[in-house]
C-alpha positions as CSV (number, residue, x, y, z in Angstrom):
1,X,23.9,12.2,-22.3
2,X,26.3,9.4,-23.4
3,X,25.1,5.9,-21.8
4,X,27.3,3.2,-22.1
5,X,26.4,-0.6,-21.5
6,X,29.0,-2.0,-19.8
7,X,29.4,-5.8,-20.3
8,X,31.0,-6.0,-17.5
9,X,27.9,-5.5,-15.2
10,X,24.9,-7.9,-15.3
11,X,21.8,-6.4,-16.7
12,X,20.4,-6.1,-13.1
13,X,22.9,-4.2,-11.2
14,X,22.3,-1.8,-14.0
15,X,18.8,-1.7,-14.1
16,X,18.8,-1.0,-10.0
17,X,21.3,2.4,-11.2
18,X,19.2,3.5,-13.3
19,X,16.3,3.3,-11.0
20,X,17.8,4.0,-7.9
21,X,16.3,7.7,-7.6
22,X,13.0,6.0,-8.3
23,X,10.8,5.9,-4.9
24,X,8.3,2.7,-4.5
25,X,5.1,2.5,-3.0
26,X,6.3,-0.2,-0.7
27,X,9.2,2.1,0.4
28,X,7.2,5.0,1.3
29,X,3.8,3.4,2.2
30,X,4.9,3.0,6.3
31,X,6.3,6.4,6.5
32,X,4.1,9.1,4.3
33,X,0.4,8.8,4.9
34,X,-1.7,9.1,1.1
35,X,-3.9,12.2,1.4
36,X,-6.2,12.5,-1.9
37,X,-9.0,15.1,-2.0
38,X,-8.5,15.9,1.9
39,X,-9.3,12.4,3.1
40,X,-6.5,10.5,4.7
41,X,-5.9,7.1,3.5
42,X,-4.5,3.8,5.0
43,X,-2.6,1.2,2.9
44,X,-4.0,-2.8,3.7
45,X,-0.9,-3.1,5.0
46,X,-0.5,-0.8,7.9
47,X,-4.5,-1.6,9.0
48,X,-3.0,-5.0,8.8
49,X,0.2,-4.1,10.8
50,X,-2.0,-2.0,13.7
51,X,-4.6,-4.6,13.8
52,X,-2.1,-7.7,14.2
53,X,-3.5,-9.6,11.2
54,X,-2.2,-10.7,7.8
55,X,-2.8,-8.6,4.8
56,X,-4.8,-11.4,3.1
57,X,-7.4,-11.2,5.9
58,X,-8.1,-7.2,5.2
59,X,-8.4,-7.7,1.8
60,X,-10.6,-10.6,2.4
61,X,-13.0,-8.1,4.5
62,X,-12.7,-5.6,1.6
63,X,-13.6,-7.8,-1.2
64,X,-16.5,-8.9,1.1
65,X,-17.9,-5.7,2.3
66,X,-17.0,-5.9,5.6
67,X,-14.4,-2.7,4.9
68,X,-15.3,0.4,2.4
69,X,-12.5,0.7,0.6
70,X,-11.3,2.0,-3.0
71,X,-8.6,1.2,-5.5
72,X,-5.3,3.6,-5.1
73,X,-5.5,3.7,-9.7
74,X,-7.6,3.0,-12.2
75,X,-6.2,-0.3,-12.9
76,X,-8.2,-3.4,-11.6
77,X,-4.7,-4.6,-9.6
78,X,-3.9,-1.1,-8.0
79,X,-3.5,-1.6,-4.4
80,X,-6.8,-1.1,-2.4
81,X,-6.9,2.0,0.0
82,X,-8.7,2.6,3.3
83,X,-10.1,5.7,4.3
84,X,-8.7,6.3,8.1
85,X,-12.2,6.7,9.3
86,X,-13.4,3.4,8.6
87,X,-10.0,2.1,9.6
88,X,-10.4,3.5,13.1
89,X,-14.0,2.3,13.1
90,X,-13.1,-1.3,12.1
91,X,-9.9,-1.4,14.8
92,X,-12.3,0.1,17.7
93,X,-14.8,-2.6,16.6
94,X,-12.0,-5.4,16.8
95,X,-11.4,-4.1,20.0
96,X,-15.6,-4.2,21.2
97,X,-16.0,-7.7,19.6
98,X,-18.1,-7.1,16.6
99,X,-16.8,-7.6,13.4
């Protein structure tokens, strides 16, 4: 495989080619659901999303203890996850009044 660096292009624009066959979480998270050990997961974002809230405000409730959740790596910064079962049981208790 011959790769050439053009200096023609800026380092970006190449960098984006090369990676462009590369999927991100944050392109996929909306539209695949994360299944891991037969559990169905939720992303903060899209609990955040159905629930009308900012982000910040889930992860707030996570960090607290208000929401089980669990890290999506093994890294401390990997994005948290939400089991959909205590997703649905935090939205229908936002809808009762209680949390």
């Amino acid at each position: 495989m011959n790769f050439q660096i053009g200096l023609d292009k800026p380092l970006w624009r190449l960098y984006s080619l090369f990676m462009s066959d590369t999927l991100f979480t944050s392109q996929t998270e909306a539209t695949m659901p994360i299944k891991r050990h037969g559990v169905t997961f939720m992303t903060v974002s899209e609990l955040a999303k159905k629930l009308d809230i900012h982000r910040n405000t889930v992860i707030y409730w996570i960090t607290s203890g208000q929401i089980e959740a669990a890290r999506a790596g093994i890294a401390k910064k990997s994005p948290y996850i939400i089991p959909i079962e205590e997703a649905e049981r935090i939205i229908s208790e936002l809808k009762e009044g209680d949390l």
